[in-house]
C-alpha positions in Angstrom: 158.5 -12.8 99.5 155.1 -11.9 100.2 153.9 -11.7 96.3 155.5 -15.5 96.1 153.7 -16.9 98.7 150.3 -14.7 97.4 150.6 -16.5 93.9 151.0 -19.8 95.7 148.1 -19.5 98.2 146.0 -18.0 95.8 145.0 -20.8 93.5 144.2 -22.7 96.6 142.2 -20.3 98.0 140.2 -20.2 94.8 140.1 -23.9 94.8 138.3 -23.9 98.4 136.2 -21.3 97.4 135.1 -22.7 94.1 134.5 -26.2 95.6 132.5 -24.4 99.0 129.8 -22.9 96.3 129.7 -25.9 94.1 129.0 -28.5 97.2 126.3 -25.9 98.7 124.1 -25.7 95.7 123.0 -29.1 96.3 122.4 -28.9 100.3 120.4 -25.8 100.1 118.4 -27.9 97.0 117.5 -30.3 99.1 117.0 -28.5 102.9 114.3 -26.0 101.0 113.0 -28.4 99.3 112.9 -31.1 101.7 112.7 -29.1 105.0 111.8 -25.8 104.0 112.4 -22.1 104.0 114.5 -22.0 107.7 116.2 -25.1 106.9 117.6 -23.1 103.7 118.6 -20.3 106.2 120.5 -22.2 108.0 122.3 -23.9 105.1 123.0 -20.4 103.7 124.2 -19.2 107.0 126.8 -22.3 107.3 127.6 -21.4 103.7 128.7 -18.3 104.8 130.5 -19.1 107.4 132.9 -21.5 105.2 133.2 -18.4 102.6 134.2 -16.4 105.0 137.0 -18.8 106.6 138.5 -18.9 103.3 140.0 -16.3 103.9 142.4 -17.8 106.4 144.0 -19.6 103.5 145.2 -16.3 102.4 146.6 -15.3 106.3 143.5 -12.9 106.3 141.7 -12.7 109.7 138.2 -10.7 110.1 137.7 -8.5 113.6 134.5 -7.8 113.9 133.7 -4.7 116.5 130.7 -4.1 118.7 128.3 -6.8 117.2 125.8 -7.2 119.6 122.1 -9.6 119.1 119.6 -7.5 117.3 116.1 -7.6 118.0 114.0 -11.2 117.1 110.7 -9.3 117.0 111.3 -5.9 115.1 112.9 -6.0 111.2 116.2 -4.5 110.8 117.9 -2.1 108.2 121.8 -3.0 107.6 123.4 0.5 105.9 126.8 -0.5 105.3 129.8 0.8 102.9 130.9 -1.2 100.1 133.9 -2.4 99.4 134.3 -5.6 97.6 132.8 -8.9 97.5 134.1 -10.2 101.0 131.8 -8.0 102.8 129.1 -9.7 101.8 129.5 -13.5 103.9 131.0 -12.0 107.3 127.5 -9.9 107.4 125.3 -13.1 106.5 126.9 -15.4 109.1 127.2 -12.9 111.9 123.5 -12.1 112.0 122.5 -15.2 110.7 119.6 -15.6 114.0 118.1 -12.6 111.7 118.1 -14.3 108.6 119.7 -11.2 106.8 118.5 -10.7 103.2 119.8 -8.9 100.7 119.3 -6.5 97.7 121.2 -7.1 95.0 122.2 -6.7 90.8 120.3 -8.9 89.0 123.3 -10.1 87.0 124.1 -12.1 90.5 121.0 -13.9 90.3 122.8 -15.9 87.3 125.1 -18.1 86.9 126.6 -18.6 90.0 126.4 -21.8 91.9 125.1 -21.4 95.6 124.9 -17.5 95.1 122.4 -17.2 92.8 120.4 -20.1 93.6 120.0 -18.2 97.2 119.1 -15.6 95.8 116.2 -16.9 93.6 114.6 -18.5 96.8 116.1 -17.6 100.0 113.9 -14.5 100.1 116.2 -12.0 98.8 115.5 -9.3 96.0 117.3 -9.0 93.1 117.0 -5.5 90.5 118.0 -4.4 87.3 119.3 -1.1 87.6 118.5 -0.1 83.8 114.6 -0.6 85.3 114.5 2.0 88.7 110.7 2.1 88.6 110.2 -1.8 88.2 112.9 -2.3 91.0 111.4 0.3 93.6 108.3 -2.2 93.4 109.9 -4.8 93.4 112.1 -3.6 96.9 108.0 -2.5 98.7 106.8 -5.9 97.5 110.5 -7.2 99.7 109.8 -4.8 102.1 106.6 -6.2 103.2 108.0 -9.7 103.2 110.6 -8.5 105.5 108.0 -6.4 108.3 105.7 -10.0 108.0 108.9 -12.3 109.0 110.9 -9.9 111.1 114.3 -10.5 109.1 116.8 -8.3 108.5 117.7 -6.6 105.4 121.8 -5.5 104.4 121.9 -2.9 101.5 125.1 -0.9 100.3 123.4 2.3 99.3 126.4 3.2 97.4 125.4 1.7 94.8 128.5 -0.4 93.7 132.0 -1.1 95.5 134.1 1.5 96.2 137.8 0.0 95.6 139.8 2.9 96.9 138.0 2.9 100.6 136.8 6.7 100.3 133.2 6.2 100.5 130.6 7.6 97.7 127.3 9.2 98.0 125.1 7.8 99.2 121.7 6.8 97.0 118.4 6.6 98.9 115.8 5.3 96.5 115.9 2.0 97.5 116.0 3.1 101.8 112.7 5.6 100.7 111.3 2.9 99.4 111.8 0.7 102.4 111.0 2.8 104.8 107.2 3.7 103.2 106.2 0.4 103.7 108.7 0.4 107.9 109.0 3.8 108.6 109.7 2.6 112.1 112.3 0.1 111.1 115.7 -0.5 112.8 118.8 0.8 111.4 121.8 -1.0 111.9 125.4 0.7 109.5 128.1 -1.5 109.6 131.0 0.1 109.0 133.2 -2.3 106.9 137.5 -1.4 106.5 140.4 -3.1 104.1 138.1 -5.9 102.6 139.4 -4.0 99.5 142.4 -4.5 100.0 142.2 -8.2 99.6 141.1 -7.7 95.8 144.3 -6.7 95.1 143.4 -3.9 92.2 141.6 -6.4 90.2 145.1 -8.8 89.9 144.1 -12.6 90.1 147.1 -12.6 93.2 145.0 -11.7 96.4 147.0 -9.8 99.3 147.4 -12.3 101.9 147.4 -11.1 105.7 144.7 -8.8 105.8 143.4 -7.4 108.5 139.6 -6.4 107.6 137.3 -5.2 110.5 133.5 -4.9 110.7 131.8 -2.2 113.0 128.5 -2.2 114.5 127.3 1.3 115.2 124.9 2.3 117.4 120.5 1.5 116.4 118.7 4.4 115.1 115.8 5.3 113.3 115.6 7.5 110.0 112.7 10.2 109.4 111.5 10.1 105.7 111.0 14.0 106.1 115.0 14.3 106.2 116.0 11.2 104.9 118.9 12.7 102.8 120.2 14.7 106.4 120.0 11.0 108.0 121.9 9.3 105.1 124.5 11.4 105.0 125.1 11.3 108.9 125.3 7.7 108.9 127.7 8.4 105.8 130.2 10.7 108.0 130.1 8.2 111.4 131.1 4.9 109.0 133.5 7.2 107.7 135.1 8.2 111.0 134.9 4.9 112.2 137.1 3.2 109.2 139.6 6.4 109.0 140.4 5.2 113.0 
């Protein structure tokens, strides 16, 4: 019963979604244009917040655990897993007051109505991975814009989406590279459980009735010296946190 009601509610969710990104592109055209960079944020942030409740279409209800108001004067670090493409928006509209940026594949900077134009000029960064020495510049370069404004940044230092929920190693390039230019900078993982699930293994039917949570772990700082030690601590506690 439930696969016959996922392959009906599917197509509309699609359809919500589809239309959400295509009516967006426009409004954040306009609000940068016309009304500047924190007019954009706030379209972005509303964009996020209709991706997100999408998901209700397919029965699928986000808890999110712990969140508390970060910091308006200091930047913030986001580590969180990574688990599919529905972690993304619930991050963005919850700390929205921090105008969260991102790092992300170039590929996404293409293509993609509302996605991609945000990510050309809402101040995020995006890398080619086939060019690690041009994109460590390119994250110090984002890393200064990010101290200057006081915004927060979200990266998955995994490295790509781990479908299964076990999480993978995790890389610190891109968190050394932050940190040279805010070694003080706030950390902030996110623990993120059973938005992987919603995928479905790749099948165009989504699972409806989801139950995804988000976690907010306690602030802390991480020491260059024993950055790999710090990494892999935050690593274990968002690992705990989703096996609960």
């Amino acid at each position: 019963m439930k696969m016959v009601i996922s392959y009906v509610l599917t197509p509309l969710f699609f359809l919500f979604f589809g239309l959400t990104l295509v009516v967006f592109q426009p409004v954040q055209v306009i609000a940068r244009n016309l009304f500047g960079a924190k007019a954009h944020d706030k379209t972005v942030g509303a964009l996020n917040f209709c991706l997100t409740n999408c998901l209700l279409i397919l029965g699928t209800r986000i808890k999110y655990k712990n969140f508390r108001k970060l910091p308006i004067d200091k930047p913030v670090l986001v580590i969180s897993n990574h688990q599919s493409m529905w972690d993304i928006s619930p991050v963005i509209w919850k700390l929205r007051k921090k105008r969260t940026k991102y790092i992300a594949k170039a590929s996404l900077a293409k293509y993609i109505p509302s996605i991609s134009y945000n990510l050309k000029y809402g101040g995020s960064v995006s890398i080619d991975r086939n060019d690690p020495a041009g994109s460590i510049e390119k994250i110090k370069k984002f890393a200064e814009f990010i101290a200057e404004n006081k915004f927060a940044i979200c990266i998955y230092p995994e490295g790509t989406r781990s479908r299964n929920g076990k999480i993978k190693p995790f890389k610190s390039a891109g968190i050394e590279a932050i940190l040279k230019v805010i070694p003080d900078i706030n950390i902030v993982p996110i623990a993120i459980k059973n938005t992987g699930l919603i995928d479905n293994e790749g099948k165009f039917n989504k699972k409806i009735g989801i139950k995804p949570t988000f976690t907010m772990l306690a602030d802390r700082t991480l020491d260059l010296n024993n950055l790999e030690a710090g990494l892999e601590a935050i690593r274990q506690e968002i690992a705990q946190t989703i096996a609960n």
